[in-house]
Structures are given as structure tokens and as C-alpha cells.
KEMARLUM-568561 format. One line per 2 residues: their letters; for each residue x, y, z of C-alpha. Coordinates in nm, 4 decimals. Layout:
N
A = X:Y:Z ~ ...
***
This chain:
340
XX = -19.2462:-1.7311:1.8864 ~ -18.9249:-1.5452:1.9261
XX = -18.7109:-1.8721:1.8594 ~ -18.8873:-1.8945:1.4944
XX = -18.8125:-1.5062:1.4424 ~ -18.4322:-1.5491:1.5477
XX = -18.4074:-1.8549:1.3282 ~ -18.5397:-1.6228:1.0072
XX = -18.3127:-1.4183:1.0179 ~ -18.1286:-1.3734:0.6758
XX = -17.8061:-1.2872:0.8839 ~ -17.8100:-1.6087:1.0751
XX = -17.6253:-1.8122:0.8480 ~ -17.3662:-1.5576:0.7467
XX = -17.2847:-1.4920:1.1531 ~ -17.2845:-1.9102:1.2356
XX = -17.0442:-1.8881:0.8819 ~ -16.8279:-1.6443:1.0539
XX = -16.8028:-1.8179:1.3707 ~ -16.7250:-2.1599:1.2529
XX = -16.4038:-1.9617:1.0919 ~ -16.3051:-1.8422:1.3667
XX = -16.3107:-2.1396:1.5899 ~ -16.1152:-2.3510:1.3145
XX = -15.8648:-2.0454:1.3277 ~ -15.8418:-2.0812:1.7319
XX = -15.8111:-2.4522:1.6891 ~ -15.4770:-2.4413:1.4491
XX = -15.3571:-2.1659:1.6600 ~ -15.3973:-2.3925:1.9524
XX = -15.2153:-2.6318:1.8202 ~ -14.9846:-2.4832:1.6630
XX = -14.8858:-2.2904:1.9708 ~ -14.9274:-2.5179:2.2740
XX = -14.7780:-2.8304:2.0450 ~ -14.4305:-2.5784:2.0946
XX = -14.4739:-2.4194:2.4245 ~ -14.5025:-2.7535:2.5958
XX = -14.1710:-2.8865:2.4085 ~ -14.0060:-2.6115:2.5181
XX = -14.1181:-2.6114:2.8744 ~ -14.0127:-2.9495:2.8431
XX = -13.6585:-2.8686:2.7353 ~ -13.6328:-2.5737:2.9990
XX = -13.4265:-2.2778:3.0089 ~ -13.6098:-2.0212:2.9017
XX = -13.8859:-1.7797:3.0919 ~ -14.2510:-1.8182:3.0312
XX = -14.3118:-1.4649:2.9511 ~ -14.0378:-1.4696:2.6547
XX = -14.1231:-1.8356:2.5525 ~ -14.5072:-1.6675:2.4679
XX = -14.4425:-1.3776:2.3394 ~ -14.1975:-1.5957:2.0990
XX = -14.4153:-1.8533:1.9900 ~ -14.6676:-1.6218:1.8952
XX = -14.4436:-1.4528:1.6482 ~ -14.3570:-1.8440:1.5421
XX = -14.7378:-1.9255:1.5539 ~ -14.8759:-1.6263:1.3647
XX = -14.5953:-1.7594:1.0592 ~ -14.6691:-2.1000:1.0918
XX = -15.0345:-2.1098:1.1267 ~ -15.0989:-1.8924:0.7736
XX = -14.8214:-2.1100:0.6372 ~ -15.0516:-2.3838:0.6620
XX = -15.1710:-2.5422:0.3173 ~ -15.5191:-2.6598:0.5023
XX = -15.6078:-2.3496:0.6405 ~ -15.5220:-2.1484:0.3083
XX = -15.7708:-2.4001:0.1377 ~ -16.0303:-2.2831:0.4038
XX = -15.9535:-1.9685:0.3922 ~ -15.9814:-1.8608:0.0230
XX = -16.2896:-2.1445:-0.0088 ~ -16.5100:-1.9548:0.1844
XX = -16.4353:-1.6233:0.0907 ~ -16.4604:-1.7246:-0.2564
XX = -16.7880:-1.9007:-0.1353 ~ -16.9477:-1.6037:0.0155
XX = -16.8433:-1.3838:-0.3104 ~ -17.0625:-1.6152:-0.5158
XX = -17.3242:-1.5946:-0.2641 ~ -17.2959:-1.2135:-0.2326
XX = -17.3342:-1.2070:-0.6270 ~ -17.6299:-1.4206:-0.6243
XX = -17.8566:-1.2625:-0.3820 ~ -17.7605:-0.9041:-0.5185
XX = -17.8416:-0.9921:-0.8676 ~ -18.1146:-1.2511:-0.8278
XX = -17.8678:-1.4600:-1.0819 ~ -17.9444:-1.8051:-1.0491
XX = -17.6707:-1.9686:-1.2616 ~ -17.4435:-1.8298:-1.0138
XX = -17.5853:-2.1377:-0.7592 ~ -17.3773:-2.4084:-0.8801
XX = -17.0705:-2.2286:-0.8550 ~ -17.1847:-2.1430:-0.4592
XX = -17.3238:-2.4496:-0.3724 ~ -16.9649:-2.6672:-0.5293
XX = -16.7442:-2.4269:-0.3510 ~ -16.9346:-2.4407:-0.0232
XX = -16.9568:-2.8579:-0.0480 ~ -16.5902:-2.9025:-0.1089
XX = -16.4149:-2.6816:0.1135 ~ -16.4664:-2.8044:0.4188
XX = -16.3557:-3.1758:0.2959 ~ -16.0782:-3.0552:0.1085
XX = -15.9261:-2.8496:0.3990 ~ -15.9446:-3.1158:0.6179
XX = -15.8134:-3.4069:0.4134 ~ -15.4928:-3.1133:0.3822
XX = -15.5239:-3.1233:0.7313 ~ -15.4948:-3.4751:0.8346
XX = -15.2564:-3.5436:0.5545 ~ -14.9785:-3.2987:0.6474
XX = -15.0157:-3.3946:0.9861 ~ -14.9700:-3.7884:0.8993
XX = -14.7209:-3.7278:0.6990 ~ -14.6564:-4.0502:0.5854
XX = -14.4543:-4.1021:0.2608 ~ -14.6225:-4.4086:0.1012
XX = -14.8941:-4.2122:-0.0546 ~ -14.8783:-3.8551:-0.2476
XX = -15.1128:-3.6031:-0.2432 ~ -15.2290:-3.6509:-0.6120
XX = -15.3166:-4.0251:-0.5073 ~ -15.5634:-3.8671:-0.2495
XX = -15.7019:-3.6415:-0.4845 ~ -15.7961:-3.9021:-0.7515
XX = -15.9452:-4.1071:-0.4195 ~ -16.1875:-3.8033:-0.3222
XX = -16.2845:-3.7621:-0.6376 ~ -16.2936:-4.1102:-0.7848
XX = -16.3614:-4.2903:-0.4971 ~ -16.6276:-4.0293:-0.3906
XX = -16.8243:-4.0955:-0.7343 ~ -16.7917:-4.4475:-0.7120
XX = -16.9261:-4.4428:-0.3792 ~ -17.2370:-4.2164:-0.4632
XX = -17.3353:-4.4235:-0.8026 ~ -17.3605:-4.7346:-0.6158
XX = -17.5314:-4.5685:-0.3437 ~ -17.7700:-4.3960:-0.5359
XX = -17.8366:-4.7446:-0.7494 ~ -17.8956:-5.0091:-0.4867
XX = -18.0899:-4.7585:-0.2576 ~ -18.3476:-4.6878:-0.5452
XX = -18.3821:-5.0576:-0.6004 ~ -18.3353:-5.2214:-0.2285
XX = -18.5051:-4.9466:0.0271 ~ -18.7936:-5.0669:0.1505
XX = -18.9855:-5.1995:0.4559 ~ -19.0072:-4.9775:0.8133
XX = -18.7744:-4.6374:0.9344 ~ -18.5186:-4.8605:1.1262
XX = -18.5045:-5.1432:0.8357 ~ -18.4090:-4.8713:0.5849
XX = -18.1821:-4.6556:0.7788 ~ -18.0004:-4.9677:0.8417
XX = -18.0171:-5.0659:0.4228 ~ -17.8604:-4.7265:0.4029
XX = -17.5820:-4.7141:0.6005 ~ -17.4618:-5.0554:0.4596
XX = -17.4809:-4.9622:0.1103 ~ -17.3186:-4.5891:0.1449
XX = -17.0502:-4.8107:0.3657 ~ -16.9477:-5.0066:0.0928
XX = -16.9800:-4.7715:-0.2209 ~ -16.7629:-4.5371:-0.0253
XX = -16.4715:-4.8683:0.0284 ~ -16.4994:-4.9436:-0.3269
XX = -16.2035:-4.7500:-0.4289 ~ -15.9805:-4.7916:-0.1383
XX = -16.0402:-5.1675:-0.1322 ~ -15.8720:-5.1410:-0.4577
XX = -15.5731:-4.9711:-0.3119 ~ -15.5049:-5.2262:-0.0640
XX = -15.5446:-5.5318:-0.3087 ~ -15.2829:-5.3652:-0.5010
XX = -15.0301:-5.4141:-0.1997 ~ -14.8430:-5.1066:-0.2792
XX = -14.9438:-4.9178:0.0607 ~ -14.8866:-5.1186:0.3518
XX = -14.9064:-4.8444:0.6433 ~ -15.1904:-4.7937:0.8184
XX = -15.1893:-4.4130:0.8131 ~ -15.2605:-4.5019:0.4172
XX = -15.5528:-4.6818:0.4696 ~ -15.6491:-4.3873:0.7283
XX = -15.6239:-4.1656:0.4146 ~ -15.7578:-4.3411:0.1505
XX = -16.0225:-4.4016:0.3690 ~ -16.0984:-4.0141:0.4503
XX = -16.0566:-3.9253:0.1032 ~ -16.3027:-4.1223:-0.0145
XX = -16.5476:-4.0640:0.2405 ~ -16.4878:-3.6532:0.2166
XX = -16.5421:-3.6979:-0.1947 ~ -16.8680:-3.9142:-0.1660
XX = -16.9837:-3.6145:0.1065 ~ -16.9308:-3.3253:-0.1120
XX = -17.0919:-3.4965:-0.3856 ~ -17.3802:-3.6062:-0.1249
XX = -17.3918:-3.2416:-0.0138 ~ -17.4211:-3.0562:-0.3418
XX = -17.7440:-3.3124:-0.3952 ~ -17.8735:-3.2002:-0.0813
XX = -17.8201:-2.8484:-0.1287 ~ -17.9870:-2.8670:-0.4714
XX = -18.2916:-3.0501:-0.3597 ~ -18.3108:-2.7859:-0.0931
XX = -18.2977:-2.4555:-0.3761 ~ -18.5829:-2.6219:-0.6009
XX = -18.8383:-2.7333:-0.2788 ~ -18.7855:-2.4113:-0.0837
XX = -18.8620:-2.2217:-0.4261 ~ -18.5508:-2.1029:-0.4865
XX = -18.4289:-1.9573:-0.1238 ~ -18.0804:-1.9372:-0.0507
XX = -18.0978:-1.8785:0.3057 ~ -18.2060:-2.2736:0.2964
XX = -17.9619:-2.3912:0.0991 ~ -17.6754:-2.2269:0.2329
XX = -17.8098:-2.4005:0.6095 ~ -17.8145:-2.7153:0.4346
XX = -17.4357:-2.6662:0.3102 ~ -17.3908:-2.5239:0.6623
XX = -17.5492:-2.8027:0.8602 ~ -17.4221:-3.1049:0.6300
XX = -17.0852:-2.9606:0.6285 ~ -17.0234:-2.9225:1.0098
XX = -17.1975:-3.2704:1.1064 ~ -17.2607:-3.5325:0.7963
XX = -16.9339:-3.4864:0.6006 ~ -16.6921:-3.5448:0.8769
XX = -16.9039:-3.8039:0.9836 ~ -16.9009:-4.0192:0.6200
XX = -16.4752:-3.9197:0.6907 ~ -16.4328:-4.0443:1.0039
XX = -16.6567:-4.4090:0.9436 ~ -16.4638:-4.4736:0.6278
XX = -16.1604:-4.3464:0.7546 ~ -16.1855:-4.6006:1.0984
XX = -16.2734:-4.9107:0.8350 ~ -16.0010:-4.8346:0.6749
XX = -15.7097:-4.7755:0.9151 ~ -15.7833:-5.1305:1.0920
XX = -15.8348:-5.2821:0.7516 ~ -15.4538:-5.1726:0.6584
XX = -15.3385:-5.2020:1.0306 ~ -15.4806:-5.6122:1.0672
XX = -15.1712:-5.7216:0.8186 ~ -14.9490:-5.6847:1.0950
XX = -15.1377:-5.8447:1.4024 ~ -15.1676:-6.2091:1.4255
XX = -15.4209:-6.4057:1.5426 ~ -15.7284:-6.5658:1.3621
XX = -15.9517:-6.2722:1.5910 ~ -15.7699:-6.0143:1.5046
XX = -15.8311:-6.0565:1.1506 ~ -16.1477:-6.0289:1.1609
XX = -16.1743:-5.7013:1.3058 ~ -16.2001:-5.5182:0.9877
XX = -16.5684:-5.6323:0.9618 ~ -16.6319:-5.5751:1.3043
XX = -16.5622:-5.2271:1.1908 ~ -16.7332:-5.2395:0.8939
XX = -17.0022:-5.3656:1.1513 ~ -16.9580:-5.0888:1.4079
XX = -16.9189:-4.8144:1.1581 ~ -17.3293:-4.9592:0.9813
XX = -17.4884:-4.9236:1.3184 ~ -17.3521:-4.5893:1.3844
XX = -17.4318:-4.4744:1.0672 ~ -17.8070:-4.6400:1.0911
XX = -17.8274:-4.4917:1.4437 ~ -17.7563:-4.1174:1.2495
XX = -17.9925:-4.2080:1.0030 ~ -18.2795:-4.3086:1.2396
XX = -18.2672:-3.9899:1.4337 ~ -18.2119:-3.7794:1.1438
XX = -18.5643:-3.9393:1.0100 ~ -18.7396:-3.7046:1.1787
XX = -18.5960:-3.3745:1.0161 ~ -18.5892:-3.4848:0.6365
XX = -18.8202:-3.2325:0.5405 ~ -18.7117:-2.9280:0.7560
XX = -18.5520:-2.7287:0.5112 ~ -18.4561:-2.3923:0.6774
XX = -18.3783:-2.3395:1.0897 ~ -18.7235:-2.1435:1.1227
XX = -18.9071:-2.4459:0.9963 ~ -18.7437:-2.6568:1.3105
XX = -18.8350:-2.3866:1.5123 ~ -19.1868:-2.4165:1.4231
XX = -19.2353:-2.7873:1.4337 ~ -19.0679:-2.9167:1.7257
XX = -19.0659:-2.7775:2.0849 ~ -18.7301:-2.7245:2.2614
XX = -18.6640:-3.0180:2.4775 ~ -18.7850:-3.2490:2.1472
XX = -18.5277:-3.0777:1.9478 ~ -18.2540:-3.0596:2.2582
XX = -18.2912:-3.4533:2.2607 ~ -18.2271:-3.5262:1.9108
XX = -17.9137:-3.2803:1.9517 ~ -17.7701:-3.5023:2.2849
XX = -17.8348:-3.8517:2.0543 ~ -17.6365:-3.6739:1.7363
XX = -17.4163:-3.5846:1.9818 ~ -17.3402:-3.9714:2.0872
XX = -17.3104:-4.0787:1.7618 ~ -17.0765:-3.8151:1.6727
XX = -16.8745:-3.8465:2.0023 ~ -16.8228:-4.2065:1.9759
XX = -16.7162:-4.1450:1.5801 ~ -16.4830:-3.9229:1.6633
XX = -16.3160:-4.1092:1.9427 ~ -16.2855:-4.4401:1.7586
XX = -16.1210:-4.2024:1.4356 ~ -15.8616:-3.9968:1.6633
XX = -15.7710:-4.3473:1.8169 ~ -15.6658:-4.4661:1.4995
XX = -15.5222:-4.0962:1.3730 ~ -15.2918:-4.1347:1.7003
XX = -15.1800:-4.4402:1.5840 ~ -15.1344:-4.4173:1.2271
XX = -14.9179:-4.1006:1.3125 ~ -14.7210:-4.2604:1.5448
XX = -14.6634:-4.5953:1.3409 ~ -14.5657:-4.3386:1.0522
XX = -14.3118:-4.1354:1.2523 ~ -14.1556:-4.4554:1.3742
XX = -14.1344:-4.6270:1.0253 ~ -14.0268:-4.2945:0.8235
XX = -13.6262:-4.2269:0.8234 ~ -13.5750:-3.8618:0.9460
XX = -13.9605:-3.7870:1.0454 ~ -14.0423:-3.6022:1.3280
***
């Protein structure tokens, strides 16, 4: 079939690599250009021609200014040096070093993202750091120990199991953050949140990706689609549930009402069926290892469906975490002396 020869390729994941980059660039030079031309439109006074041509001069500085997309940057070059090295000298203890680097840039870079566009000055950066990594660990040990012991019973039963024990390993750290009562925004519990659930998915991932090099016998073109795959759909996903708990679970201090206070576990609630719902149509992939293999065992319209139900899940994820972004960002601007 010419779809299974396609998805051989050993460019393929270098090429989908490359594009992802360059979208990510196109997004932050979207925003970072648009965010000023439509203040200064705004504001008037000045023609459209000039107002381009000088916020792409701004742009161009800003946008490699930024901290996030530096991370990205020099993470996956640095990623596809060690992968260069590895399949030119056959060197396997070079794969840990690939398969780390590849896991954690993506969640690093965005955490930078979302926290210098926040920018709210209860929590430092160093704080967020010990959550991804701390919180991420706690998250995968209790994971990993009450799924080996609990999972049993039909598909549905244990995709459910799952997604309400990764759910609350991955709160076990920023639960502890809000007991404390030292960080009483809600863009803090948006943070902690994401931190955690970006440091429990690059641990999660490098797992993955090293199941994937011993069962495919050592291939790299698998692993590096796992890394690929995980990284642009399950690790923002683990981010943005934890992230949404989170945010309401800081934000419900300030709303009154008996109701209203229980809307943290309505999106604890929320966030376990979405995350069940992921699991349940990911069931049917957990042993394709490589794009060709895919290509092989399912027809087209099978695999087109299972893309338009990811794509729900993820859709509706990703609403209810830019709702609460929105808000923590504007509750932070408002609260923070001289923000803007």
C-alpha cells in the first residue's frame, strides 16, 4: 500500500519534527505581532504600511527574546544532535540522553510559556521547577503503584481506574501548595497545576519511549514517533487536566456559595472522564509502535474516526484550560501593582 510505504519512511519523523518548529515559530510570531498591531490600530495615528513594517523589526527582537522559545529552540537541536550521533554510530548509550531531551522540551518550553505570560508574582520560577520535577515523580510513583495493584476488570472499567489514579498522583504536590495558604491567586494554582502535570508527562514519556526502543528491537525511527506523538497530544493533555483542577481549586476561595465550592470535584470529575474517554480510544493503538504499523492495521476511515474522537477530547481540554488561562491572567493583571 502506498500509505504503509510513506509512513516508513526514515525521513518522516525528522520532516513532521521540522514542521511542528515551524508552526510554534508562526504561532509566537503571531502573537507577538498582531498582540501590537491591534493596540496600535487601536491608538491610531500612524499608517498601516509603516505600523508593519515596524512591528516586524519589534517582532523579529521580541520573539527570539523569548525565554520559552529559546528553551525550544536549543532542546531540539540539541535533541536531533543526539539523535544524529546515535544512528551514525549505532551507539546505544547515546538513547537516554535523546529520549530525556526530546521528553522534556516540549513541557519545559511551554510551562516558560504560560508562566511569562501569567506573570503573576506570588510564585517564582524555581517553585515551578521543584513542582515539575517533584510533583511529576510523585505523581508517576503513585500512578505506577495503585495501577499495578487496582487495574482490573473490562477496557472501559480500567481506562476509567486510570484516569482517576494519574488525576490524583499528579495533585499530590500542588494540593500541598494550597494547604500551605501561601498562594492565594488562581493563576498559581493554574501553574502549579501545569507544572506538575508537564513533569509527570515527561517522566510518562521517557517510559513510553523506552518500552518502544526494547519491543521494536532497538529502532529509533519508533521511538522518536513515540516522543513525537506523546509530545504533541498526551503531554499537553496531562497539562491542561491538572492545570483546569487546579485553577478552580485556587479560584473557589473567593466565590461564595455552598455550590460553588464544590466545583473543584466537579472538575476533578470532568477532568477523569475526559481522561478515561482518551484512554478508551487510545485502547485500540497500544501496541502500534511505528506510523507504518497503523498503516497496516487499520483502514483509513477506522483510523480518520479515532483522529475526530481525539480530536473532541482534546478540543474540549483545551477550551475548558484557555478559559481558565484568560482568567487567571486577567485576575493577575488586576491584582499586581504596575502589571500590564
Amino acid at each position: 500500500m502506498l500509505s504503509s510505504k510513506i509512513f516508513s519512511q526514515k525521513w518522516l519523523p525528522i520532516l513532521i519534527d521540522g514542521i511542528l518548529l515551524i508552526v510554534l515559530i508562526i504561532c509566537g510570531a503571531y502573537y507577538q505581532l498582531f498582540s501590537q498591531l491591534w493596540l496600535q490600530i487601536l491608538i491610531g495615528g500612524i499608517g498601516l504600511d509603516a505600523l508593519i513594517l515596524g512591528n516586524l523589526r519589534l517582532m523579529r527582537y521580541k520573539l527570539f527574546s523569548q525565554q520559552w522559545l529559546q528553551i525550544l529552540f536549543w532542546g531540539l537541536l540539541l535533541s536531533a544532535l543526539t539523535m544524529v550521533v546515535v544512528r551514525q554510530t549505532n551507539n546505544i548509550y547515546f538513547v537516554p540522553a535523546t529520549i530525556l531531551l526530546n521528553a522534556f522540551v516540549v513541557p519545559l518550553a511551554s510551562l516558560s510559556f504560560l508562566y511569562q505570560y501569567i506573570r503573576d508574582k506570588d510564585i517564582q520560577i524555581q517553585l515551578l521547577a521543584v513542582c515539575f520535577i517533584v510533583g511529576g515523580t510523585f505523581g508517576l510513583v503513585a500512578a505506577g503503584f495503585f495501577e499495578y495493584g487496582l487495574l482490573k476488570g473490562s477496557i472501559n472499567q480500567m481506562a476509567f481506574e486510570v484516569g482517576l489514579i494519574e488525576e490524583s498522583g499528579k495533585l499530590i504536590f500542588p494540593l500541598l501548595m494550597f494547604v500551605s495558604r501561601r498562594f492565594s491567586h488562581e493563576a498559581d494554582g493554574l501553574l502549579f497545576g501545569v507544572a506538575s502535570g508537564m513533569g509527570f508527562a515527561a517522566l510518562e514519556t521517557m517510559g513510553y519511549a523506552m518500552n518502544s526502543f526494547i519491543q521494536s528491537g532497538g529502532s529509533l525511527g519508533a521511538t522518536q514517533q513515540v516522543l513525537l506523538i506523546r509530545g504533541i497530544l498526551s503531554q499537553p493533555l496531562h497539562a491542561l487536566w491538572t492545570g483546569f483542577i487546579c485553577a478552580i481549586l485556587w479560584r473557589q476561595r473567593q466565590w461564595n456559595g455552598r455550590w460553588m465550592k464544590l466545583a473543584p470535584i466537579g472538575a476533578f470529575i470532568l477532568v477523569v472522564v475526559l481522561h478515561a474517554s482518551w484512554n478508551i480510544i487510545a485502547s485500540d493503538y497500544t501496541n502500534i509502535l511505528t506510523l507504518s504499523q497503523l498503516a497496516a492495521s487499520y483502514t483509513l476511515p477506522r483510523v480518520a474516526l479515532s483522529a475526530f474522537e481525539f480530536l473532541i477530547v482534546f478540543g474540549i481540554s483545551l477550551g475548558l484550560a484557555i478559559w481558565r488561562f484568560q482568567k487567571s491572567r486577567n485576575l493577575a493583571h488586576n491584582t499586581i501593582p504596575g502589571s500590564n
